[in-house]
LOVEXSE-188381 format. One record per residue (C-alpha): residue in three letters; x, y negated, z negated. Coordinates in pm, 1 decimal. Layout:
<recs>
+------+----------+----------+----------+
! resn !        u !        v !        w !
+------+----------+----------+----------+
!  ALA !        X !        Y !        Z !
...
+------+----------+----------+----------+
</recs>
This chain:
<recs>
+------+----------+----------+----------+
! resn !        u !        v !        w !
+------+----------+----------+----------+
!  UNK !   6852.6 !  -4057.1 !  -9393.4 !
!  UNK !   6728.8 !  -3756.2 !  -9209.5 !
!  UNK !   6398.4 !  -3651.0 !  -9257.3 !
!  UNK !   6334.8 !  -3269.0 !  -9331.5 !
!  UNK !   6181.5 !  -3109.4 !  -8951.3 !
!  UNK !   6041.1 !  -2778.9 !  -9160.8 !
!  UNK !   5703.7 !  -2655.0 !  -9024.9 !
!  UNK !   5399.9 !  -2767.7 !  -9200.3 !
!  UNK !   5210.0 !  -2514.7 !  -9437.5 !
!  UNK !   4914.8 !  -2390.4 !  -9365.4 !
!  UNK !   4604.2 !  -2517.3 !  -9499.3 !
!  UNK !   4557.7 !  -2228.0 !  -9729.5 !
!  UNK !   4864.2 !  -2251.6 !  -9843.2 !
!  UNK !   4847.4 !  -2565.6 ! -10007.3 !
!  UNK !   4720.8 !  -2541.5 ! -10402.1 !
!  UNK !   4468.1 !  -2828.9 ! -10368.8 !
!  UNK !   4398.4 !  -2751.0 ! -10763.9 !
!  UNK !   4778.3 !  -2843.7 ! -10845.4 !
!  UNK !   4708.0 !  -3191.7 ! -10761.4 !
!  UNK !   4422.4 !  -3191.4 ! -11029.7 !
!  UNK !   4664.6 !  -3061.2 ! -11350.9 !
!  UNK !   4714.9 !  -3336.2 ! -11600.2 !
!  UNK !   5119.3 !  -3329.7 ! -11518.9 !
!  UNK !   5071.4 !  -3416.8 ! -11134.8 !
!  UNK !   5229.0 !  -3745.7 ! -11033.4 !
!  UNK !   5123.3 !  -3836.3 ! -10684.3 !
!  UNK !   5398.1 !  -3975.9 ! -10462.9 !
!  UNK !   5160.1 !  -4170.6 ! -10248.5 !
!  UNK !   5001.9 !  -4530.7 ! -10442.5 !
!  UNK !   4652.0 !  -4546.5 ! -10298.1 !
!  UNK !   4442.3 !  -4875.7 ! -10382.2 !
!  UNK !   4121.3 !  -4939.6 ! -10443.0 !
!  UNK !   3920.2 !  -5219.4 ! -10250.8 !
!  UNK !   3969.2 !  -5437.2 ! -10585.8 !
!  UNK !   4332.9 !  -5390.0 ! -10565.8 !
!  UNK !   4390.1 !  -5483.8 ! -10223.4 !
!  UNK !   4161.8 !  -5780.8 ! -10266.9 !
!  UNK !   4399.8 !  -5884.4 ! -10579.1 !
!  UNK !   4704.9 !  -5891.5 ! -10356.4 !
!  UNK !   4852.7 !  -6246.0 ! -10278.3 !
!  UNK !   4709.9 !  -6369.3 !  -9906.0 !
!  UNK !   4981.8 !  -6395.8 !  -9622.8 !
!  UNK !   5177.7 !  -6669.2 !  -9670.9 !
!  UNK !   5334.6 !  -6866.4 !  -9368.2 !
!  UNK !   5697.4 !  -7065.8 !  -9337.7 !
!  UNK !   5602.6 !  -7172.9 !  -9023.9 !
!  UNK !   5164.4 !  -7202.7 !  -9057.0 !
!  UNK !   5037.7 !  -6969.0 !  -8789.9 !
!  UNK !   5352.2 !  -6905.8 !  -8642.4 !
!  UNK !   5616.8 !  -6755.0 !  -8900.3 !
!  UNK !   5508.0 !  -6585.5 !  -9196.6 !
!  UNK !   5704.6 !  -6652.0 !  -9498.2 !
!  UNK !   5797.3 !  -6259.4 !  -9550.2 !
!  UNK !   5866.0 !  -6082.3 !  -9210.2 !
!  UNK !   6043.6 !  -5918.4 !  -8921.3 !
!  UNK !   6039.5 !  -6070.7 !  -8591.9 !
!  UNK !   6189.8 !  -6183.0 !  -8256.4 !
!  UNK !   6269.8 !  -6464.2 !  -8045.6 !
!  UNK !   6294.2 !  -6317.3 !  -7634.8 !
!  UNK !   6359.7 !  -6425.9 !  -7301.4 !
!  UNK !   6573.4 !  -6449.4 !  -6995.6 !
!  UNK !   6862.0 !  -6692.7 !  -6969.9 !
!  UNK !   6821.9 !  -7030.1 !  -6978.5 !
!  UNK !   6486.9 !  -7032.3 !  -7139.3 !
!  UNK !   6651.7 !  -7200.8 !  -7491.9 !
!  UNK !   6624.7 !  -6928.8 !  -7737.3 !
!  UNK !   6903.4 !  -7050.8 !  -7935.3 !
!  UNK !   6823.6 !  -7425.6 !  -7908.5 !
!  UNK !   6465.0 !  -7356.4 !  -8003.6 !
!  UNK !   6584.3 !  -7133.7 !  -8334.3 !
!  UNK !   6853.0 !  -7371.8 !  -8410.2 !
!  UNK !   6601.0 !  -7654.2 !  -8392.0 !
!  UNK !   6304.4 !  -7430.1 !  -8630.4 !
!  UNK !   6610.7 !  -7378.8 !  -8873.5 !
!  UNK !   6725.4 !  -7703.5 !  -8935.2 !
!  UNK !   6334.9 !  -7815.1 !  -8955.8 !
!  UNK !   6259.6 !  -7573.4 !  -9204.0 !
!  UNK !   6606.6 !  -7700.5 !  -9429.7 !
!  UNK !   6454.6 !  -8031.4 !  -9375.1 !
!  UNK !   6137.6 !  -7976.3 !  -9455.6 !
!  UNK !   6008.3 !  -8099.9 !  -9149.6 !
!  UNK !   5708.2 !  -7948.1 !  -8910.2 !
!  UNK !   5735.3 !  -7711.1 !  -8630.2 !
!  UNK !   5519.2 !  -7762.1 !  -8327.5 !
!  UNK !   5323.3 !  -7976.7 !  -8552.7 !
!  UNK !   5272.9 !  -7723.6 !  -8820.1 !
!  UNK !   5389.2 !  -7718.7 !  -9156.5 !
!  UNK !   5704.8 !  -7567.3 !  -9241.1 !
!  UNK !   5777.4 !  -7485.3 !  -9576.4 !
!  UNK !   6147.4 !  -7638.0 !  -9689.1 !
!  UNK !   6410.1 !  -7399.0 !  -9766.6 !
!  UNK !   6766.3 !  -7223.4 !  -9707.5 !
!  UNK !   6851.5 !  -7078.4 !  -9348.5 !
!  UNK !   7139.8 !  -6836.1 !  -9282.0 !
!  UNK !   7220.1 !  -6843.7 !  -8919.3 !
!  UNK !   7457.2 !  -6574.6 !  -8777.4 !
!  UNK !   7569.2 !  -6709.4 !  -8467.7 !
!  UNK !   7704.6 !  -6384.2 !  -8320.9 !
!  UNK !   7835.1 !  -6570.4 !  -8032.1 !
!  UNK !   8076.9 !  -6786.0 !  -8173.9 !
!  UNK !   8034.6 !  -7136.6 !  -8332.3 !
!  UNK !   8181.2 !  -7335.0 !  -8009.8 !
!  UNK !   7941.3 !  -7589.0 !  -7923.5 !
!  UNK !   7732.8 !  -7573.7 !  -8238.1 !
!  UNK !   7925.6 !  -7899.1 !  -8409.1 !
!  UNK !   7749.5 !  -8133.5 !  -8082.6 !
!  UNK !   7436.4 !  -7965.1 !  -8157.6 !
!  UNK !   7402.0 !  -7976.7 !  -8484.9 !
!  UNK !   7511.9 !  -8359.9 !  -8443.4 !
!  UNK !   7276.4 !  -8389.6 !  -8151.1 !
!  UNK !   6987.0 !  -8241.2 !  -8346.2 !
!  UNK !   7049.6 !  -8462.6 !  -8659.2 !
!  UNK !   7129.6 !  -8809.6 !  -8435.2 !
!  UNK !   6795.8 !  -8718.7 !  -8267.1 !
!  UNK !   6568.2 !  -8687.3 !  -8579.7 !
!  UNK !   6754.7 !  -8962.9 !  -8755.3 !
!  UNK !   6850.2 !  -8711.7 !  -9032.2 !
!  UNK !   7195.4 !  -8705.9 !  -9222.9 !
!  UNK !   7378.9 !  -8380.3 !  -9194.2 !
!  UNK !   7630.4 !  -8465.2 !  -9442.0 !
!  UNK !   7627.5 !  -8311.4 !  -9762.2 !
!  UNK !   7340.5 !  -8103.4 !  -9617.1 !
!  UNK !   7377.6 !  -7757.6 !  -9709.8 !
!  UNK !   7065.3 !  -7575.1 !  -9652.5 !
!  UNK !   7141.8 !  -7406.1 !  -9330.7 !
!  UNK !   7458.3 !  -7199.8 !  -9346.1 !
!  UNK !   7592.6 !  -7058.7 !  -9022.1 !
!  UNK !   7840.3 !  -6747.9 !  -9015.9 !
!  UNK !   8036.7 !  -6851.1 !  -8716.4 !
!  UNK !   8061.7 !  -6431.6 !  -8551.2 !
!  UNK !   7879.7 !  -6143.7 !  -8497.8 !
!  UNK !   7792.9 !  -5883.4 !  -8766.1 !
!  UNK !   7735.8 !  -5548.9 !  -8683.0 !
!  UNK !   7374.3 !  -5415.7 !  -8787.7 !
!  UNK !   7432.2 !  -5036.1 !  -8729.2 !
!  UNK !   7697.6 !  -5075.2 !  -8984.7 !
!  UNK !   7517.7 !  -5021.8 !  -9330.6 !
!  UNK !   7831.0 !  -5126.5 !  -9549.5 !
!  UNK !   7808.6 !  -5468.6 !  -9366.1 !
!  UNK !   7493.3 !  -5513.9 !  -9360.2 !
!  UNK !   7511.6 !  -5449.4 !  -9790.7 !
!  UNK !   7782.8 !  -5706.3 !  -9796.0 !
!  UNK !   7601.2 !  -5971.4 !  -9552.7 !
!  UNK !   7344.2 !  -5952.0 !  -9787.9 !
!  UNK !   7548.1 !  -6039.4 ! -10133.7 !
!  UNK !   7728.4 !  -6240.6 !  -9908.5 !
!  UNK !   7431.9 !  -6495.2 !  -9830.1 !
!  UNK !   7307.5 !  -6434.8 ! -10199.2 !
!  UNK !   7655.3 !  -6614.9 ! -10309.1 !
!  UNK !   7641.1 !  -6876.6 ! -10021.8 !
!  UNK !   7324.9 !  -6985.8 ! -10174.7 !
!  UNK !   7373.8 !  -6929.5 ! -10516.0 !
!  UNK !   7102.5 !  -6711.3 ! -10559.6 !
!  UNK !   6886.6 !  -6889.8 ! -10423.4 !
!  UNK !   6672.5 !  -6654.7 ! -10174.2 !
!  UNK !   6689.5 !  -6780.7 !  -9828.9 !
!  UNK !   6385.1 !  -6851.9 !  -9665.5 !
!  UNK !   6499.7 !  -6726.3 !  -9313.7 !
!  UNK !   6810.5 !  -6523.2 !  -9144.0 !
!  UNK !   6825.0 !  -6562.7 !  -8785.2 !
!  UNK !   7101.0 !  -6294.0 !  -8605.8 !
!  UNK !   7138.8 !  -6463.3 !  -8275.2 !
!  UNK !   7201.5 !  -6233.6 !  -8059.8 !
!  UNK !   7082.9 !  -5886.3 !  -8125.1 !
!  UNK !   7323.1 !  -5781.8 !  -7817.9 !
!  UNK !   7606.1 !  -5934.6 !  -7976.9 !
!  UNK !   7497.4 !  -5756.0 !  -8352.2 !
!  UNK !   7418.0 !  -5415.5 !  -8201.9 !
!  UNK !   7782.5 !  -5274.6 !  -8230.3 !
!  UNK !   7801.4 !  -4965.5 !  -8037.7 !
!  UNK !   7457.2 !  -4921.3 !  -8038.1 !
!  UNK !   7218.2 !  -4824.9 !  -7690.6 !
!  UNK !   6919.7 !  -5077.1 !  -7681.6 !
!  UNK !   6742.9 !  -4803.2 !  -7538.9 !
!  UNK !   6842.5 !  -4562.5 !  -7766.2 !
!  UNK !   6527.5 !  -4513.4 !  -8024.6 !
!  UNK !   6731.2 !  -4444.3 !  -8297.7 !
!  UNK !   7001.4 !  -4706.6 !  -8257.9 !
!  UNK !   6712.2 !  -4941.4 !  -8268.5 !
!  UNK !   6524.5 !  -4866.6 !  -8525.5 !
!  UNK !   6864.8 !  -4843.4 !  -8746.2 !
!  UNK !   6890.9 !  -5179.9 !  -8645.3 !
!  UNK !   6472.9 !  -5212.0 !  -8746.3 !
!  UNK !   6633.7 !  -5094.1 !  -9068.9 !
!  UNK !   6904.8 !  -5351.1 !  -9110.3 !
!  UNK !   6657.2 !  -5618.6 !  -9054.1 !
!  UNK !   6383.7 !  -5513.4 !  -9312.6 !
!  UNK !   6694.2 !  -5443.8 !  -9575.3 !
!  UNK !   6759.3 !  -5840.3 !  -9521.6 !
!  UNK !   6403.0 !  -5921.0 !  -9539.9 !
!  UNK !   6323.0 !  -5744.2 !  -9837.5 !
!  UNK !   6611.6 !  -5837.7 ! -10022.8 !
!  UNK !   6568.0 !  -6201.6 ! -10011.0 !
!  UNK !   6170.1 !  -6164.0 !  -9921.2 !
!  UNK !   6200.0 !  -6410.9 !  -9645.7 !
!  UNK !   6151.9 !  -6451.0 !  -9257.3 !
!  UNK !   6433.0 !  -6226.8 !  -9048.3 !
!  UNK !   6432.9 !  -6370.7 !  -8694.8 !
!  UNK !   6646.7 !  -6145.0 !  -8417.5 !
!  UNK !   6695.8 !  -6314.8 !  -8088.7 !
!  UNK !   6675.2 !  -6102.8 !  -7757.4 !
!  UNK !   6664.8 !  -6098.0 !  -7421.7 !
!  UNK !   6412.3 !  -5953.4 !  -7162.9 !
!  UNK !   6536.7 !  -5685.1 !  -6883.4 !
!  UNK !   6612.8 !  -5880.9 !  -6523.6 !
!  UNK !   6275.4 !  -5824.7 !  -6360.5 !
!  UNK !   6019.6 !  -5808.9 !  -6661.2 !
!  UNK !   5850.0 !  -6013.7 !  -6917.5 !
!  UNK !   5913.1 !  -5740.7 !  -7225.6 !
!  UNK !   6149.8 !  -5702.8 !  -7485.0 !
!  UNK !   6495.1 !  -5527.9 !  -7348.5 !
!  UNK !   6508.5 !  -5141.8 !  -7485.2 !
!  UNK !   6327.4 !  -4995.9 !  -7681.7 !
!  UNK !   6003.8 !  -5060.7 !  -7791.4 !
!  UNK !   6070.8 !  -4975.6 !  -8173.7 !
!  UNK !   6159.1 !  -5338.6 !  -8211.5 !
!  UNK !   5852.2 !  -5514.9 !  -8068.6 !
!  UNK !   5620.6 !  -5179.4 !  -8271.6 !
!  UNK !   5801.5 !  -5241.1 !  -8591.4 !
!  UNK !   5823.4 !  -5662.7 !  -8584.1 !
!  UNK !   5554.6 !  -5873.3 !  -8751.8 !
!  UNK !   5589.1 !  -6159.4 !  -8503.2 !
!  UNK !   5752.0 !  -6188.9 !  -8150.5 !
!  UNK !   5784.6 !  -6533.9 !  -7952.8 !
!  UNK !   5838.0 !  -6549.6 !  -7598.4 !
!  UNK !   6024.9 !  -6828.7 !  -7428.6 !
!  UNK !   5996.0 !  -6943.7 !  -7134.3 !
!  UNK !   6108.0 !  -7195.1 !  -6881.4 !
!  UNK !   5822.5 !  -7312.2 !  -6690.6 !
!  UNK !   5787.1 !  -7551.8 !  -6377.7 !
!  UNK !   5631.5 !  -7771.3 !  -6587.0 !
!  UNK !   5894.4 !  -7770.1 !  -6901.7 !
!  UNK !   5975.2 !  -7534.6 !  -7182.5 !
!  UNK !   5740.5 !  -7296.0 !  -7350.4 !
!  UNK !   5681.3 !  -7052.3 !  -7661.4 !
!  UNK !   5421.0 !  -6776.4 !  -7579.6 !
!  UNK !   5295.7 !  -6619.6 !  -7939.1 !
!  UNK !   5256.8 !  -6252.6 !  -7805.8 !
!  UNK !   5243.3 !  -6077.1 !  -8125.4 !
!  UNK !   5118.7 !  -6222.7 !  -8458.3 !
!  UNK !   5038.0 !  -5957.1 !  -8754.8 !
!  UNK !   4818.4 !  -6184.5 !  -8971.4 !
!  UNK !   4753.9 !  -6482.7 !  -8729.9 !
!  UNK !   4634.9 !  -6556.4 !  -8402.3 !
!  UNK !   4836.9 !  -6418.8 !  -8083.0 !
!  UNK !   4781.8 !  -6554.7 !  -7748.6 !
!  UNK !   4886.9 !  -6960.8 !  -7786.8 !
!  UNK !   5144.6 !  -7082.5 !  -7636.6 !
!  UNK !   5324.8 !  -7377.5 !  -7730.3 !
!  UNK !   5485.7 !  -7662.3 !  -7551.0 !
!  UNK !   5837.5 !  -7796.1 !  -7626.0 !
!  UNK !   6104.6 !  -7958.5 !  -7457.1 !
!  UNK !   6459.8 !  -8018.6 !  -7404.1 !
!  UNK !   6582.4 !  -8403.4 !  -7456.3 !
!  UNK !   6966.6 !  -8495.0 !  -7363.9 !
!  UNK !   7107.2 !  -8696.5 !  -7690.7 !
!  UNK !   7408.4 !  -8961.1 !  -7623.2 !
!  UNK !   7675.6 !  -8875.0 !  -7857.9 !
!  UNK !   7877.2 !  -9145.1 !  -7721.9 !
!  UNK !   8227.6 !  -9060.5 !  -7514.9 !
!  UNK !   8507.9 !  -8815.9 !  -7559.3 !
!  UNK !   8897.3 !  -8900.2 !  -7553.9 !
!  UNK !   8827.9 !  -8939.5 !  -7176.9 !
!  UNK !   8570.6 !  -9177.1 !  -7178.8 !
!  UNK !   8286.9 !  -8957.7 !  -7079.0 !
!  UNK !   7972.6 !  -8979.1 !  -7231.7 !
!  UNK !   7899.4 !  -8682.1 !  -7414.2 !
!  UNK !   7540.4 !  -8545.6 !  -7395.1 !
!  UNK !   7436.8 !  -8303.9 !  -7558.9 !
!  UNK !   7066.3 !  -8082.1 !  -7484.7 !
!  UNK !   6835.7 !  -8067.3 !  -7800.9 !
!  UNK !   6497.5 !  -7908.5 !  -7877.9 !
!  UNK !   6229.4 !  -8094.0 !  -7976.6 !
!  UNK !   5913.1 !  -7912.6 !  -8084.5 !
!  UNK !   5631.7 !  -8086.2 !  -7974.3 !
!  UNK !   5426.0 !  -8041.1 !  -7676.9 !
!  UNK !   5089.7 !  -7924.7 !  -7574.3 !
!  UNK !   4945.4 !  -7604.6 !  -7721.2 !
!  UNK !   4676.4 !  -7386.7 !  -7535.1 !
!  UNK !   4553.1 !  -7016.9 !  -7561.6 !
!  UNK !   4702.2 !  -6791.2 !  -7299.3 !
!  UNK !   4613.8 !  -6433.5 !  -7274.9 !
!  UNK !   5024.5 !  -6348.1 !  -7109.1 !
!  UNK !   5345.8 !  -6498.7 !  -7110.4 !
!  UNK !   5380.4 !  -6790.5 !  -6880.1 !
!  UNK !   5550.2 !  -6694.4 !  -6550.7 !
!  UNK !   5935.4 !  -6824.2 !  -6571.3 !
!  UNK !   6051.9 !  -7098.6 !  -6322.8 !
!  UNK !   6294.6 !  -6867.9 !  -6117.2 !
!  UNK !   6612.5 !  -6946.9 !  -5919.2 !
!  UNK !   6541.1 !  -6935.0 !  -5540.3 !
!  UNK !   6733.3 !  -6690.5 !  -5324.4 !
!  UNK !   7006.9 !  -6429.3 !  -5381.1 !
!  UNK !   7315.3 !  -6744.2 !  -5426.9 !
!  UNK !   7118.5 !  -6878.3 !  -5739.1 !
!  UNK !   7034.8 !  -6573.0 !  -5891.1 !
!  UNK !   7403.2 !  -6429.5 !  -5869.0 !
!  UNK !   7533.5 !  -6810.1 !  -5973.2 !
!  UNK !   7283.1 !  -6834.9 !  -6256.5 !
!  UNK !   7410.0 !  -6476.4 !  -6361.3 !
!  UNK !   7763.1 !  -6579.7 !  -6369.4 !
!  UNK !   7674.4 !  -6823.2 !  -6600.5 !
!  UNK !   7456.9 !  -6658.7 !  -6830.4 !
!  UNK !   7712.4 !  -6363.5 !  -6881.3 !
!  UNK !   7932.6 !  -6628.8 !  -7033.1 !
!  UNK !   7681.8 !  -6703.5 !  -7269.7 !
!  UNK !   7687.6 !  -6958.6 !  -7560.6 !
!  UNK !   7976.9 !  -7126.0 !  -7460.6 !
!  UNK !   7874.6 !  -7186.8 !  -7112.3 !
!  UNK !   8163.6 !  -7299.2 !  -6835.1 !
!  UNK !   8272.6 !  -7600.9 !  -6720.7 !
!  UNK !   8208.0 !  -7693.8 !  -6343.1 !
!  UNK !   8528.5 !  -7531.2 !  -6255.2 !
!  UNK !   8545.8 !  -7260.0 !  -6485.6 !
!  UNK !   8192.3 !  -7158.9 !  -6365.5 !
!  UNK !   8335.2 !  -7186.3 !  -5976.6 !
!  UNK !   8597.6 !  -6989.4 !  -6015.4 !
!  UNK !   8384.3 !  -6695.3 !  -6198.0 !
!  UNK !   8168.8 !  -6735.6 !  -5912.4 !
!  UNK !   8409.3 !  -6661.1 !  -5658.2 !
!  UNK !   8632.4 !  -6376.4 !  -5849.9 !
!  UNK !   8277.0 !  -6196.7 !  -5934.1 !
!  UNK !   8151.8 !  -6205.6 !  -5564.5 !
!  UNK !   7874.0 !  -6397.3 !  -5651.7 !
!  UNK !   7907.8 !  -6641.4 !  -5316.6 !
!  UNK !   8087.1 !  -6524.3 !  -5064.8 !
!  UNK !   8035.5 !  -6619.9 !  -4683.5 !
!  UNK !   8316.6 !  -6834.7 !  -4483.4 !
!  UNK !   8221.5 !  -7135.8 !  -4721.8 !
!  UNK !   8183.7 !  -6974.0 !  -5072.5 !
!  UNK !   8327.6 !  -7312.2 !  -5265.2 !
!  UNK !   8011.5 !  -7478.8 !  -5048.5 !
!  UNK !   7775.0 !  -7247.0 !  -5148.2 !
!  UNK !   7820.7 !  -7248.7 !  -5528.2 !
!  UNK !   7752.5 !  -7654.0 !  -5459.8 !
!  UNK !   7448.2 !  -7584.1 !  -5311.7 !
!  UNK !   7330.2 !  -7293.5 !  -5589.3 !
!  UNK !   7504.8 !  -7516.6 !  -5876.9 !
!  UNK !   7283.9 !  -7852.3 !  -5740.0 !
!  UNK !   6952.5 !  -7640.9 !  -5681.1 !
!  UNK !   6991.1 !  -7495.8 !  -6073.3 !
!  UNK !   7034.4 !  -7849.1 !  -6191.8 !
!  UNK !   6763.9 !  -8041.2 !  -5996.8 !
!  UNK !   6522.9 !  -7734.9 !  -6101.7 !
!  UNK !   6652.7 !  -7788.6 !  -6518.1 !
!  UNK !   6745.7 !  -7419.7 !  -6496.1 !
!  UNK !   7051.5 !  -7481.6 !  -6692.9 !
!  UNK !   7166.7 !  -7708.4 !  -6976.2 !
!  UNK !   7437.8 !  -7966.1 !  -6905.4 !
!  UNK !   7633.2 !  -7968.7 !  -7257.9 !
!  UNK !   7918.6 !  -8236.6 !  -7261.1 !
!  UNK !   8184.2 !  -8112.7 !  -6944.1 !
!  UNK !   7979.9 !  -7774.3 !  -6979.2 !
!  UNK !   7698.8 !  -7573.5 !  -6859.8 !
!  UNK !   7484.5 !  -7261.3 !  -7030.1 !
!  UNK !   7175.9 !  -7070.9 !  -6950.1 !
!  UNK !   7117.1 !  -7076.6 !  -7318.7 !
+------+----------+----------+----------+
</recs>
C-alpha cells in the first residue's frame, strides 16, 4: 500500500466546522481516560519477558545459541513449564526453522531426555522444516491458514521464524522498506492469531545492534540479546514495551548423552537450560571473542554453514578452500584455531558435528 505524498492544505483551508455537522464520522477513535483505563492490562507468555500479544526479536553473533535458547522457550511454553524461572503460560508454538530441520530430531530428543518430558504424542510445537519468504504477501496469507489448520483453530501462542536472513527473500536488510514489509508480515501473524511473533537475527561483525535497519528494533515490542560470555551464556533484555529493560539473564548450555550411533560413538547433543543468575545491566554483556585473525576466519567458516554445522573434516576442508588458514602449515593451523574455539566453548559440539549456533 502506498501512501498518497500530496502536499498538506493549508490551515485555512481546512473547514474546521465540517467536522462539527451531525453526518461527520471521524476516522480517528480517540479515548477517553475511562476508556483506556477499561482496556485489559498487558498480559505476559513469558512474565516480564514475553508478552502474550507482540512483535519481537531474538539477536546476536554466531555461536551465542539463539536457536537453542528459542527452541528451548518453545518447547517450555508447550509444556507449560517456566522460563528463567518465570511463568510461562502453556500453549501451541509454530516454529519455522528456515534453515532446515537437520539436527532438530537430537535436539528435540536432547531437550525432552533432559527435562524428563515425553515427546511422543506431543503436538504442541509444530515445526515447518524450510524457510518462508516474508516479503511474499500470498505466503505469508497461506502460512497463516496454514498454522490455523495445523492447530485446528486453535490460536498459537507463539511463531518463531528462525532466521530472518533465511525468511527475507530478496529483500536488503538495510533497505527501510524491505524491512518494514517484513515489520508487516510479522504483525499480520501476530494479529491474526493474537500471540507472541519471535524473529531471530543476527548482529553486524563488529557491533552489539540489530543487523540493518533499525525499523525492526523501532517497530518490535521486545528484543533479547544473546550473548556468549567468559563466564557462560547470557540473555540481555534491551527493549521491553510494558516491562522492565535492562536485566540480563543467565543460562547455560548442558551436553545430553543420547547414547551411541551405528558406530559406537556416543552421541551428545548441546541443550539450553534456562536457569542462571539474573542481574540489572544497563548494556549488553561484552561477547567472549575468538583470539587472533585464524579463529575469527575459522569461526566464520563455520558459522556461514549455519544450522547444520560441519563435521571436523568438512569444517577443514572449508577452511582451506575459503583461505581462511593459509601459511606453510594450514591443516596445523585450523588444529590450533579448531582447539582454541573448543577449550573457549565458542562452538557447540553436536554428535560428529560442530555449529556456531
Amino acid at each position: 500500500m502506498t501512501t498518497e505524498r500530496r502536499p498538506f492544505k493549508a490551515p485555512q483551508d481546512l473547514d474546521l466546522n465540517s467536522a462539527l455537522s451531525a453526518d461527520y464520522r471521524p476516522q480517528s477513535r480517540f479515548m477517553s481516560l475511562n476508556e483506556i483505563m477499561a482496556l485489559p492490562k498487558a498480559d505476559w507468555l513469558v512474565k516480564g519477558l514475553i508478552p502474550l500479544d507482540g512483535l519481537g526479536v531474538i539477536y546476536g553473533k554466531p555461536g551465542a545459541g539463539k536457536t537453542f535458547l528459542a527452541l528451548a522457550m518453545a518447547l517450555s511454553i508447550g509444556h507449560g513449564m517456566p522460563c528463567f524461572g518465570r511463568r510461562a503460560v502453556q500453549g501451541g508454538v509454530a516454529f519455522v526453522a528456515g534453515e532446515g530441520a537437520r539436527g532438530l530430531q537430537n535436539r528435540l530428543r536432547a531437550w525432552h531426555a533432559f527435562h524428563d518430558r515425553d515427546w511422543r504424542n506431543f503436538g504442541a510445537v509444530q515445526v515447518l522444516p524450510h524457510p518462508i519468504d516474508l516479503l511474499d504477501a500470498g505466503k505469508v496469507e497461506r502460512l497463516v491458514l496454514d498454522i490455523a489448520h495445523r492447530f485446528q483453530g486453535e490460536p498459537p501462542k507463539m511463531v518463531v521464524f528462525d532466521t530472518l536472513a533465511r525468511c527475507f527473500g530478496d529483500g536488503d536488510e538495510n533497505r527501510q522498506a524491505d524491512m518494514s514489509r517484513l515489520v508487516e508480515a510479522g504483525e499480520l501473524v501476530r494479529r491474526a492469531f493474537k500471540c507472541a511473533v519471535v524473529i531471530i537475527h543476527h548482529t553486524p561483525k563488529e557491533s552489539d545492534e540489530l543487523r540493518g535497519s533499525s525499523v525492526l528494533e523501532g517497530a518490535s515490542d521486545f528484543v533479547l540479546r544473546v550473548s556468549k560470555t567468559e563466564s557462560g551464556m547470557e540473555t540481555h533484555v534491551r527493549k521491553l514495551k510494558d516491562g522492565k529493560d535492562g536485566v540480563v539473564l543467565g543460562f547455560r548450555m548442558e551436553s545430553q548423552n543420547l547414547g551411541t550411533d551405528e558406530d559406537g560413538d556416543t552421541i551428545l547433543t548441546p541443550v539450553a537450560v534456562l536457569e542462571g543468575e539474573v542481574r540489572e545491566c544497563a548494556a549488553p554483556p561484552a561477547d567472549a571473542a575468538p583470539a587472533g585473525k585464524n579463529q575469527s576466519a575459522v569461526l566464520a567458516v563455520l558459522a556461514a554453514a549455519g544450522e547444520a554445522g560441519l563435521t571436523g573434516d568438512e569444517w577443514r576442508d572449508a577452511a582451506k578452500a575459503s583461505g581462511a588458514v593459509g601459511g606453510a602449515n594450514p591443516a596445523r593451523a585450523f588444529r590450533e584455531a579448531r582447539a582454541a574455539l573448543e577449550r573457549d566453548k565458542l562452538v557447540l559440539a553436536e554428535g560428529d558435528r560442530f555449529l556456531a549456533a
